[in-house]
C-alpha positions in Angstrom: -20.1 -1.2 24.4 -19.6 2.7 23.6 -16.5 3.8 24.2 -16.0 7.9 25.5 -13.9 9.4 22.2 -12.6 12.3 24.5 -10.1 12.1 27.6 -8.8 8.2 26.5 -6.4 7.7 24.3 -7.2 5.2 20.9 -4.7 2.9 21.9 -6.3 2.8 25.5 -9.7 2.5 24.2 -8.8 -0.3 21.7 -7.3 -2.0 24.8 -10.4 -1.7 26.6 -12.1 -2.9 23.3 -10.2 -5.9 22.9 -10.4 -6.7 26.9 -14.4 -6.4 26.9 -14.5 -8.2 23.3 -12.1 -11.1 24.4 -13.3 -11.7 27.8 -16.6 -10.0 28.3 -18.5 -10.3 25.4 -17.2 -13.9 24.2 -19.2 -17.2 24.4 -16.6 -19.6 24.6 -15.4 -22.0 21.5 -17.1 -20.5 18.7 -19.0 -17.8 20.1 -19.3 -14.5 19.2 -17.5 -11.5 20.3 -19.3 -8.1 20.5 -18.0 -5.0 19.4 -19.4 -1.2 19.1 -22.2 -0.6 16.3 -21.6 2.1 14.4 -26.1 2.5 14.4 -25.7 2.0 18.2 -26.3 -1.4 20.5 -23.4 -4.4 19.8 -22.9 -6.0 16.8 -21.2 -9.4 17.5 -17.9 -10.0 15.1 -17.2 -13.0 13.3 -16.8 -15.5 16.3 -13.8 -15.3 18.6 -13.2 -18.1 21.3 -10.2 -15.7 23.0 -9.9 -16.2 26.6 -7.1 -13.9 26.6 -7.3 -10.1 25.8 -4.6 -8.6 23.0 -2.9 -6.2 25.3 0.1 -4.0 23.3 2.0 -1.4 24.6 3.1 2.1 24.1 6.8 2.2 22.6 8.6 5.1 21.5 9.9 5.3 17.5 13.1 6.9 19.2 13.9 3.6 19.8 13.8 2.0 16.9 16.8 1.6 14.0 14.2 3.9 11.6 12.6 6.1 13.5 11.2 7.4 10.4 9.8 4.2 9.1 6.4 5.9 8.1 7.9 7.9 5.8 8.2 5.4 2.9 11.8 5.5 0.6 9.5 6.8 -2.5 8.8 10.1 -0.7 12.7 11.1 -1.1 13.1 11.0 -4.7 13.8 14.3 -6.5 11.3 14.8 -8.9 13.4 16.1 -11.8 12.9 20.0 -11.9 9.3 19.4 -11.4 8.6 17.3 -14.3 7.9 13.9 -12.4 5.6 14.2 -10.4 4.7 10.9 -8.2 3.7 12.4 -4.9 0.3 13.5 -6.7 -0.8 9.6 -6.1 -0.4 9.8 -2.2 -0.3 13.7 -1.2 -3.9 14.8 -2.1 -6.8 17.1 -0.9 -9.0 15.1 -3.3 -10.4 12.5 -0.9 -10.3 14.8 2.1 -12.6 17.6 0.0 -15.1 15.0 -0.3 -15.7 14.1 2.9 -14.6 10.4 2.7 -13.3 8.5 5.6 -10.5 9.9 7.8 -8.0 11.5 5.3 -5.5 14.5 5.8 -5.7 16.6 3.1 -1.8 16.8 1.9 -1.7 19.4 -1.0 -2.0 22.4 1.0 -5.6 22.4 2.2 -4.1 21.8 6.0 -1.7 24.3 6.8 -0.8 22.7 9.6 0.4 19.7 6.8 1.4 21.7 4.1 1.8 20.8 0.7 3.8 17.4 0.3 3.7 17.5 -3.1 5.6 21.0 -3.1 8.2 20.8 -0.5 10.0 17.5 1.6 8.5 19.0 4.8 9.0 15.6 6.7 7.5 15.8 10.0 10.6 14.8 12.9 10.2 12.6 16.3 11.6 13.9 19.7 13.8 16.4 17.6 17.1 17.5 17.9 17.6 14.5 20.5 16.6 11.9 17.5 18.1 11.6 13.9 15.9 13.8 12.2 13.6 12.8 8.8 15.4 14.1 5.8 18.5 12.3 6.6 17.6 9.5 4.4 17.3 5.7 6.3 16.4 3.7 3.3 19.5 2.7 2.9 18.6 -0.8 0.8 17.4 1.7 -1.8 19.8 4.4 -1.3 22.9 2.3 -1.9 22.2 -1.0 -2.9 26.1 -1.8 -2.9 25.7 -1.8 1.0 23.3 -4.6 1.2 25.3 -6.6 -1.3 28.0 -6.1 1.8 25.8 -7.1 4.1 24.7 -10.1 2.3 28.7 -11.2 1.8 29.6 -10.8 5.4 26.7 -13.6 5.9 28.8 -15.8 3.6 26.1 -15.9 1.1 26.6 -16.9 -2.2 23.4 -14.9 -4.7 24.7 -16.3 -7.8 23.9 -19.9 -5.9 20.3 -19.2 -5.9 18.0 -20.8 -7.9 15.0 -18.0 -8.1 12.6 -19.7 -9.9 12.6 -22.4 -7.7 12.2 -20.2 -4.6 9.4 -18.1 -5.7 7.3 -21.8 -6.3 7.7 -22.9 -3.1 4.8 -22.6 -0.8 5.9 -21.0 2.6 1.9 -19.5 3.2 0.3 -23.0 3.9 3.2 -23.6 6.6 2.9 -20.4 8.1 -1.3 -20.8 7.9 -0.7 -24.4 10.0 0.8 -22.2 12.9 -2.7 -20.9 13.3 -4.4 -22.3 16.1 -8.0 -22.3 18.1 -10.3 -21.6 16.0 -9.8 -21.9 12.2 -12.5 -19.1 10.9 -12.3 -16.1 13.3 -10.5 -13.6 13.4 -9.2 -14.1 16.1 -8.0 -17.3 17.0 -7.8 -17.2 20.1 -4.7 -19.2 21.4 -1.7 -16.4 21.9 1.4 -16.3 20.0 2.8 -14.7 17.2 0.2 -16.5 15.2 -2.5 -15.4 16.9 -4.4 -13.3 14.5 -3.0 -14.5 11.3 -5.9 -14.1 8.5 -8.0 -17.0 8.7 -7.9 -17.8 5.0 -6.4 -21.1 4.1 -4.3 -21.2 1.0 -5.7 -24.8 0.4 -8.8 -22.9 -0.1 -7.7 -20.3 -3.3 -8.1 -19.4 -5.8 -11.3 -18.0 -4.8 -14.3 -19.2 -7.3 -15.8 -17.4 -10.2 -17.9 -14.9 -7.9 -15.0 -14.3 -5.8 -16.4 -16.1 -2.6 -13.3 -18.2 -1.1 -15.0 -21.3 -0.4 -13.5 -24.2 1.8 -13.3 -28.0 2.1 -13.0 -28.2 5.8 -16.1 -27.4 7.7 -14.1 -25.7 10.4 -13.2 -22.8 8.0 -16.5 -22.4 6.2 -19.1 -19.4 8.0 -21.7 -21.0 6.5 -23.4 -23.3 4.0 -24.5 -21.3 0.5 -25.4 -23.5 -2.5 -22.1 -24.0 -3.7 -19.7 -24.8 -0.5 -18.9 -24.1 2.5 -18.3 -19.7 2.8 -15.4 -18.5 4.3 -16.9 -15.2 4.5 -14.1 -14.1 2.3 -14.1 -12.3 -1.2 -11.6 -11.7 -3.4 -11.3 -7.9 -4.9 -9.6 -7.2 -8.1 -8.7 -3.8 -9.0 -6.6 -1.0 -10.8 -3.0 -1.7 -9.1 -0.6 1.3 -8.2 2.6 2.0 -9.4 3.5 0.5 -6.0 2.7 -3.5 -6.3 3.1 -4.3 -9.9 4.5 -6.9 -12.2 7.1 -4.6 -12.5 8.1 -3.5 -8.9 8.3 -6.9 -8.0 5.8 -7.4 -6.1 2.2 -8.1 -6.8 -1.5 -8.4 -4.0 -4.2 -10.7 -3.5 -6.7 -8.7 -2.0 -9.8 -10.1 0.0 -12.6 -8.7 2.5 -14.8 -9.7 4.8 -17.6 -8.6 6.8 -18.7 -9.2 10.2 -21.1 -12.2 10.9 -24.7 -10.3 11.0 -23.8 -8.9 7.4 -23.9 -12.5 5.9 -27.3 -12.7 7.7 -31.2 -12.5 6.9 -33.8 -9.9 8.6 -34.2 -13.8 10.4 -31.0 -14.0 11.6 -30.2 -16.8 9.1 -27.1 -17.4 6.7 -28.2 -16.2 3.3 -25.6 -15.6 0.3 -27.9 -12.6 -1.2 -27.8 -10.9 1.9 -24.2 -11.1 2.1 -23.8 -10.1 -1.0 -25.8 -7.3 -0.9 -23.8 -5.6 2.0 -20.4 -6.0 0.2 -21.7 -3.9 -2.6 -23.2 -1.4 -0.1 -19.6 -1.1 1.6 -18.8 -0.9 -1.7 -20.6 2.0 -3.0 -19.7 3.5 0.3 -16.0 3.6 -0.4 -16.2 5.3 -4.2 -18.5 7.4 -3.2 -21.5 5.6 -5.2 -24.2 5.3 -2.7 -28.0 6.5 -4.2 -29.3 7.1 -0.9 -28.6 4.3 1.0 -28.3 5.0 5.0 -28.4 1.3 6.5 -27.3 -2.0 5.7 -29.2 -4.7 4.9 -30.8 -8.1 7.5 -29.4 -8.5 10.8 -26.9 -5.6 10.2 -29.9 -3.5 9.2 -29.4 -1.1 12.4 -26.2 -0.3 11.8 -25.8 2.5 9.9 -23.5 3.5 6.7 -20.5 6.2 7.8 -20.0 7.8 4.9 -16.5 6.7 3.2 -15.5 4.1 6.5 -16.3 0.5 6.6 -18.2 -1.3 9.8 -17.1 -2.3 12.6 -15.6 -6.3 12.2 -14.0 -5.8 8.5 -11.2 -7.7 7.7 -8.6 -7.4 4.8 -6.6 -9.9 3.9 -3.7 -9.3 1.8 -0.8 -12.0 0.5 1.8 -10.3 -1.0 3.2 -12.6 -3.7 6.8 -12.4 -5.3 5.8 -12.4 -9.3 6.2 -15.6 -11.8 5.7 -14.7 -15.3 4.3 -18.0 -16.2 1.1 -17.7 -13.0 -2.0 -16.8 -14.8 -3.9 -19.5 -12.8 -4.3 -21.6 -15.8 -0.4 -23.5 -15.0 1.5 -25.8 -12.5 3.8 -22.2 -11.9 0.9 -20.9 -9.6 -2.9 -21.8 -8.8 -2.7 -17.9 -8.4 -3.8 -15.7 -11.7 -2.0 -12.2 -12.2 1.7 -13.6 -11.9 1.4 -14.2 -8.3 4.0 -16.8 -7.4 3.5 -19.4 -4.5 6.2 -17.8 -2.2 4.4 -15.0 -0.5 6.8 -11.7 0.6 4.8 -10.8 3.6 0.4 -11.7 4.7 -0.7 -8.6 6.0 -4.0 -8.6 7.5 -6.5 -5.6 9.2 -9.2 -5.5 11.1 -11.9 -2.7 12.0 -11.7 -2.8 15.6 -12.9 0.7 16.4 -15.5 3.6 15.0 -14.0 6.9 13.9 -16.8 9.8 13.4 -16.1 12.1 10.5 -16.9 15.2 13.4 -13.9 14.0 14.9 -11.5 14.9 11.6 -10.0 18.2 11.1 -6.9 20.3 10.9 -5.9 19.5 14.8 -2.2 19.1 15.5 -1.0 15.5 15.9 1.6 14.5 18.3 4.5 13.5 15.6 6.2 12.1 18.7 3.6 10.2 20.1 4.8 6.2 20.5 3.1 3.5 18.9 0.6 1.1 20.1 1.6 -2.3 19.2 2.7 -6.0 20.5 6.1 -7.4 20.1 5.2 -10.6 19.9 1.9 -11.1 18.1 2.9 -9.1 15.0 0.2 -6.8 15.6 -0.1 -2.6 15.7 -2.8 -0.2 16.1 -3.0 2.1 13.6 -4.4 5.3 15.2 -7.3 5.3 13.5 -9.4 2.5 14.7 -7.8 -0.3 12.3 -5.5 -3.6 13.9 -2.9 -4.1 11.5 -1.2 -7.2 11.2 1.5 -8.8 9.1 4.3 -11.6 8.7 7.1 -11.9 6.7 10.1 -14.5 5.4 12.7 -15.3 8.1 16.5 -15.5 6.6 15.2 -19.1 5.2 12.5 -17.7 3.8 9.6 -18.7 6.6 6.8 -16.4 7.5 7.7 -15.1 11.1 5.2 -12.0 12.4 6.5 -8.8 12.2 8.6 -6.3 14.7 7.1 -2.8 16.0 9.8 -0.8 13.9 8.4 -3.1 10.7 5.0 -2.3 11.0 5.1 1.1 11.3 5.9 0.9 7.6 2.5 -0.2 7.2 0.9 2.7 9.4 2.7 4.8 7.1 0.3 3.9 4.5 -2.8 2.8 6.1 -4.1 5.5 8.9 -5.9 8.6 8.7 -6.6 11.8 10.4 -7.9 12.4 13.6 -8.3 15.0 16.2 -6.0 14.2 19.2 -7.3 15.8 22.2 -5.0 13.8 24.2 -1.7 14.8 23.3 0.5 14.5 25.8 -1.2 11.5 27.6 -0.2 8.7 25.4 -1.6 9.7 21.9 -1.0 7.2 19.5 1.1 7.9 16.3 -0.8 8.3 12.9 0.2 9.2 9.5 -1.0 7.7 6.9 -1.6 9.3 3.1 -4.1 11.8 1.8 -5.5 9.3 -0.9 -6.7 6.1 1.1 -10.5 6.0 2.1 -10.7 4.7 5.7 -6.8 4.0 5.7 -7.7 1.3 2.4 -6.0 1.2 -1.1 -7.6 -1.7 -2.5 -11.8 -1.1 -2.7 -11.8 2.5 -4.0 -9.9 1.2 -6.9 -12.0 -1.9 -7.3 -13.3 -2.8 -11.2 -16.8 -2.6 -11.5 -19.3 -5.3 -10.9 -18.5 -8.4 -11.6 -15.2 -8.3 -12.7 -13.5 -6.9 -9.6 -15.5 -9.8 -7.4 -12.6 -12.4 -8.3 -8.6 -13.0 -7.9 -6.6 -9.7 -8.5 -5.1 -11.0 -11.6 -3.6 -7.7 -13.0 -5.9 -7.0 -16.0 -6.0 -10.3 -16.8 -2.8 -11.3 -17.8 -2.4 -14.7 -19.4 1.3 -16.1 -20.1 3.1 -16.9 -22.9 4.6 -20.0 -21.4 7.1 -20.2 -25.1 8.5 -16.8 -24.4 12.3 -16.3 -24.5 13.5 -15.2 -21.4 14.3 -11.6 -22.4 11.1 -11.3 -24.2 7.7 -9.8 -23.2 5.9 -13.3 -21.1 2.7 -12.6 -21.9 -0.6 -10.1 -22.5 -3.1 -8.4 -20.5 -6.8 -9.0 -21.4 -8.9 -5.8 -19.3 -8.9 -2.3 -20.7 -7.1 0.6 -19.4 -9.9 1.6 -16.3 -10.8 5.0 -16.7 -10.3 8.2 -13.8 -13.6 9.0 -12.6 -12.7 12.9 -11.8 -10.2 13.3 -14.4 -11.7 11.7 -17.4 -8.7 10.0 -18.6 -7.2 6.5 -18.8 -5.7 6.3 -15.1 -2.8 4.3 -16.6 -2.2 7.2 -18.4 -2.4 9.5 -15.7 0.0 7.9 -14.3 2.5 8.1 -17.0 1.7 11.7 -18.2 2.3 12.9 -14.4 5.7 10.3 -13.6 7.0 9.3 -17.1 8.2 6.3 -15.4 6.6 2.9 -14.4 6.4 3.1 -10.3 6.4 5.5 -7.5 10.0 6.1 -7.9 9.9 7.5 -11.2 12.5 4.8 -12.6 12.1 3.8 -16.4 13.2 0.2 -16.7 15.6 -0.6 -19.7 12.7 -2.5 -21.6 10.3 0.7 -21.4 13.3 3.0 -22.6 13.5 1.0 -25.5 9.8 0.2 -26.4 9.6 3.9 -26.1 12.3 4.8 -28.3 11.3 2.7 -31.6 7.7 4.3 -31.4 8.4 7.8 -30.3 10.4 9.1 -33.4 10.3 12.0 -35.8 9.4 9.2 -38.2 6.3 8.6 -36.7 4.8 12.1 -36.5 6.7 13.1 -33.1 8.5 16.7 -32.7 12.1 14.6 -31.7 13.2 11.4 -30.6 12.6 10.0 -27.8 16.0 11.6 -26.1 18.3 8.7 -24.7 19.5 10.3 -20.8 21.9 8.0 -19.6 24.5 10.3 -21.5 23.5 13.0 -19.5 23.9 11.2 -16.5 27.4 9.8 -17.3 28.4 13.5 -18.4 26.7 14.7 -15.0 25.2 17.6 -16.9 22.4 18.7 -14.4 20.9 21.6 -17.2 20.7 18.9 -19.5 19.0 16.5 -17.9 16.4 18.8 -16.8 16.1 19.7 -20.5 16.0 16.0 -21.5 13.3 15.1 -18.7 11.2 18.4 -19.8 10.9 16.9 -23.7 10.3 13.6 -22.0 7.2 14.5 -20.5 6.0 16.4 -23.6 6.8 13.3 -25.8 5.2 10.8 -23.1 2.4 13.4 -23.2 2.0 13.2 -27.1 2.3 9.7 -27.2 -0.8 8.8 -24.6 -2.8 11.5 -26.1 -2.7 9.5 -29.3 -3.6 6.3 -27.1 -0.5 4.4 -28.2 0.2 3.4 -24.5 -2.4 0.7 -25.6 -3.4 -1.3 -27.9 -6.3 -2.0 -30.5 -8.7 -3.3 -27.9 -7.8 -0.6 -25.4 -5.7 -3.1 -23.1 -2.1 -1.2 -21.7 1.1 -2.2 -24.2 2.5 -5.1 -22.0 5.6 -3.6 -22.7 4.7 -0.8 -20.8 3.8 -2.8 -18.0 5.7 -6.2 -17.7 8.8 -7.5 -17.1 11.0 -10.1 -19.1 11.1 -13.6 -17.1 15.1 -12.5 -16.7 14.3 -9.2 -15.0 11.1 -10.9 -13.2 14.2 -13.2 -11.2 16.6 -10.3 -11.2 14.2 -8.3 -9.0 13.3 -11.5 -7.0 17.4 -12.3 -6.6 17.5 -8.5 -5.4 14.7 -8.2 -3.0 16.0 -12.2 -1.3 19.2 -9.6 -0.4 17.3 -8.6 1.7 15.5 -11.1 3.3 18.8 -12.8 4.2 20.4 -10.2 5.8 16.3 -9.2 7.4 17.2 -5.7 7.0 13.7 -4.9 6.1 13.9 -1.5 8.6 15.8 0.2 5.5 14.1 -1.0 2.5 12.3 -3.4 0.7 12.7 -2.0 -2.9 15.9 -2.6 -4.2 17.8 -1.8 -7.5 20.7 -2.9 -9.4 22.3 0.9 -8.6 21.3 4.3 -6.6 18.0 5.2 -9.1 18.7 8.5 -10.9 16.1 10.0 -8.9 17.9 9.3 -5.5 21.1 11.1 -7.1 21.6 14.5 -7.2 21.0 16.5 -10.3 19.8 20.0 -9.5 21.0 23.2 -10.7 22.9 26.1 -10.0 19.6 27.9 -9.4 18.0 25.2 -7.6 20.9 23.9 -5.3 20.7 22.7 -1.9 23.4 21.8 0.7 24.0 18.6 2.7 23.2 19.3 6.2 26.4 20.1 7.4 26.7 22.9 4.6 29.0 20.7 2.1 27.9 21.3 -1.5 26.7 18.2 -3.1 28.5 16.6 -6.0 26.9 15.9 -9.4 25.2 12.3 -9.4 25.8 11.8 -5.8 22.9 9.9 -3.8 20.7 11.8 -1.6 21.6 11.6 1.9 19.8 14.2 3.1 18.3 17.9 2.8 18.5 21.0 4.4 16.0 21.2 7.4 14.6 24.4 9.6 17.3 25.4 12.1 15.5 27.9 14.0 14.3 26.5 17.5 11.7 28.5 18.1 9.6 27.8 15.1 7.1 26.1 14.8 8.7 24.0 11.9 11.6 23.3 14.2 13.8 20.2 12.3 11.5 20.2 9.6 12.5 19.5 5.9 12.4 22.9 4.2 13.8 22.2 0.7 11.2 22.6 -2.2 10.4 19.9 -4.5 10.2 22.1 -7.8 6.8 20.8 -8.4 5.2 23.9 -9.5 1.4 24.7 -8.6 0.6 27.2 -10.4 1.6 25.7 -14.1 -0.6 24.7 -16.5 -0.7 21.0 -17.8 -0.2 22.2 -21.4 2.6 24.2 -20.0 4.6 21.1 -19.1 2.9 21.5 -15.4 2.3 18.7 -13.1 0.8 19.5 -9.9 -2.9 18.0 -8.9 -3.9 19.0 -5.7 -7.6 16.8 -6.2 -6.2 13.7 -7.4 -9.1 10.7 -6.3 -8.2 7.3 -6.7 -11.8 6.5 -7.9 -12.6 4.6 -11.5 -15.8 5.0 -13.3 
């Protein structure tokens, strides 16, 4: 079934999709379900049984608690006089020059976008009558000390908790059991807020050494190969973020699959090398490492390849794990490798359900007030973009429940794309999304090569050190620093020569400060010290700590250029990279805040205090005001910024308030603006 891409609306169009998928197209228990072909006819998905269509419904942001949830908390750190610079990871024309999937450029090449990486321009929802964007709603983050509030009016006790016991207890396989109808499709079939949880059974991982996940139960198998029963599933392992890390708190398991006629022969059989075959053609696709290629291969061999977008019927699957230090996949901690505990944070799970053609991208307005598409009992919303997205997370005990409308637009903050709305006006549906995904994906573009990113994400192969102290360094990491296709470096390094800090927020955790300070010395060849700044920021001496944060990046600079961000065999310093055990079950303690108050709609990432980078440190010269025209203190948090007053322009409620991320400086002149950044490896 083609559906008309002008005059309907995507969330109308998917609904019609999922109707004549569900209803018209299915064969009853274990049939197939038909869905658009991107080379024209159907091409059936893997098996559905639904008798009843997913209908959603159009609900306005205004009504939620964060209106703003798409703008995540990392986007409202100050970037300290220009000198950290993390929005060069997300905000890029890089991917969007290249013509891959459905990204908005976001470093000035859309003028109707602007440059995120130079100015908070947050975009506002049904403005002045809503609380606008850059008054800050991360509140978790913001001030941590209110959630400790929140979590004492419960009556709950923190220092009672026994973290290393909670993150070893299995609450995925519970949560999987609530899964009914039929165990391998994607969609179950039987409604509830179960409904389209992934069908990959944690009784069947770790995935086996070629990454295939590879079942028990003939129920969940797709087919017979010569080793098992095939899910269908694969396990990708690639270069992590400084999003989901050891160190954040949070680490992925990542898996794909295709549609049913990929995993099939020219003769409509089952066939493994078939399979396999397509997997690596989607993946060539997605970093841009195709050699001609148009088609893919057997009974999908009519559909064609879209540059940079993945058919029709693709699934992700993505358990996001709290992190044990002592989970390599080798101990009873974990049968998960990479420090992924048991306990699972959240499963979040998307699904291809409708084409996107790269004609239909461009520099079109959007409606920024447009509702979202989603269900509010099936844990389910539409991205804008042609993608399901699902996901479930703990309940105050610490169950998987599916996720609200107002929690899921966090994820289409991340995972949409750019598309030309002609219908705004008439029930547009909200997208956002990031400049560096390719076809609203993080995972694939960053995937190792060959062989060694087909298996468990295990985080560059850490192994444990089962017999380390609690405050010590729990183990090493085995794979070498990947390196940045377009920018010929490290990407580890990239990262720290553009941040000089270990995540998205620019922190530097206590353990880093120190490594860095015993090997960054005048002793060891260095032009100073590596300068100490929590001084500065007890003294609240704003020229200072720009001055300190300038040398920083000049020192941080020095030291990867001389490759001592890693060791002999080229692997990352695990001290650059992992926690202790102790601050492993601090963050864990931290992030449970949070869970048992379920105040997920104003932050996940929590800290011990505000992060320096959420406090205000700026300069006579480079002041701004609160909103209501009172000066800000030194080391105050961030409420908000100054926004664009004038109702008639065009910019009405927009954030106007410069980043000081200059783009015109040189990289040897301290600069740090990248306007191509592509998360691509060689």
């Amino acid at each position: 079934m083609k559906l008309p891409l002008i005059g309907i609306s995507a969330a109308s169009a998917l609904s019609i999709f999922l109707v004549s998928a569900c209803v018209g197209g299915g064969s009853g228990e274990g049939g197939e379900a038909p869905a658009a072909n991107q080379g024209g006819g159907m091409t059936p998905s893997i098996a559905s049984p639904a008798k009843l269509p997913l209908r959603g419904e159009h609900i306005s942001r205004t009504t939620f608690a964060n209106p703003h949830a798409h703008i995540p908390a990392q986007c409202y750190v100050e970037t300290s006089h220009g000198t950290q610079n993390a929005c060069l990871f997300c905000h890029t024309d890089g991917v969007a020059a290249l013509g891959l999937g459905n990204n908005n450029p976001q470093a000035g090449a859309n003028s109707n976008v602007g440059n995120l990486q130079a100015e908070y321009a947050f975009g506002v929802v049904n403005y002045p009558f809503t609380v606008n964007s850059s008054i800050t709603p991360w509140i978790n983050t913001l001030r941590p000390e209110t959630l400790r509030a929140a979590l004492a009016e419960r009556g709950e006790d923190s220092s009672r908790w026994d973290l290393r016991a909670w993150v070893r207890e299995d609450n995925w396989s519970s949560a999987f059991a609530h899964r009914k109808g039929n165990p391998s499709a994607w969609d179950s079939g039987t409604d509830g807020p179960f409904r389209l949880f992934p069908a990959l059974a944690p009784a069947d991982l770790p995935a086996q050494d070629d990454g295939f996940v590879r079942s028990a139960s003939a129920g969940r198998g797709v087919f017979s190969d010569p080793r098992g029963r095939n899910t269908g599933w694969r396990a990708i392992n690639f270069m992590p973020y400084g999003i989901f890390t050891p160190l954040s708190g949070s680490v992925s398991g990542i898996y794909i699959r295709l549609a049913e006629p990929f995993m099939k022969n020219a003769e409509g059989a089952f066939d493994l090398a078939t399979y396999t075959g397509n997997l690596e053609l989607v993946e060539r696709n997605i970093q841009d490492r195709l050699a001609g290629e148009s088609s893919y291969l057997g009974a999908a061999a009519g559909v064609a390849i879209v540059r940079g977008q993945y058919p029709l019927g693709t699934e992700f699957a993505h358990p996001l794990h709290y992190v044990d230090v002592d989970a390599d996949g080798t101990t009873a901690a974990s049968p998960f490798p990479g420090l992924r505990a048991r306990r699972v944070k959240e499963v979040r799970w998307m699904y291809k359900a409708r084409e996107w053609h790269p004609d239909e991208f461009g520099n079109a307005l959007k409606d920024e007030s447009a509702p979202v598409y989603a269900s509010r009992d099936q844990g389910w919303i539409e991205n804008g973009t042609g993608w399901l997205l699902a996901a479930w997370i703990e309940d105050a005990d610490g169950r998987l429940r599916a996720q609200t409308p107002a929690e899921l637009t966090q994820c289409v903050g991340c995972h949409s794309g750019n598309v030309r709305q002609s219908d705004i006006g008439q029930n547009a549906v909200f997208t956002s999304g990031t400049g560096n995904t390719i076809d609203a994906t993080w995972s694939l573009p960053r995937k190792f090569a060959g062989a060694s990113g087909w298996r468990e994400m295990d985080y560059l192969g850490y192994r444990s050190a089962t017999a380390a102290a609690d405050d010590a360094m729990p183990g090493s990491l085995g794979t070498a620093e990947p390196v940045n296709r377009g920018l010929g470096k490290g990407e580890f390094r990239v990262f720290l020569d553009y941040v000089v800090g270990a995540s998205l927020y620019g922190d530097m955790p206590a353990t880093i400060d120190r490594f860095l300070a015993t090997r960054i010395t005048l002793a060891n060849g260095y032009a100073a010290d590596w300068p100490e700044l929590e001084g500065a920021l007890a003294l609240q001496d704003a020229q200072a700590i720009r001055d300190i944060q300038r040398q920083r990046l000049a020192l941080m600079r020095a030291f990867t250029a001389r490759g001592e961000h890693l060791d002999a065999e080229g692997r990352i310093r695990a001290e650059l990279f992992l926690p202790t055990r102790s601050d492993a079950l601090a963050a864990a303690a931290r992030y449970r805040q949070v869970v048992a108050t379920q105040r997920y709609e104003f932050g996940k990432d929590v800290f011990d205090h505000t992060p320096f980078t959420l406090r205000y440190f700026r300069t006579a010269d480079t002041a701004y005001p609160h909103q209501d025209g009172r000066p800000y203190v030194l080391g105050e948090a961030i409420t908000d910024r100054p926004i664009n007053e004038r109702v008639a322009d065009f910019t009405y409620g927009i954030g106007v308030t410069p980043t000081l991320i200059d783009e015109d400086r040189a990289f040897d002149a301290g600069g740090t603006f990248v306007g191509d950044y592509l998360p691509l490896l060689r």
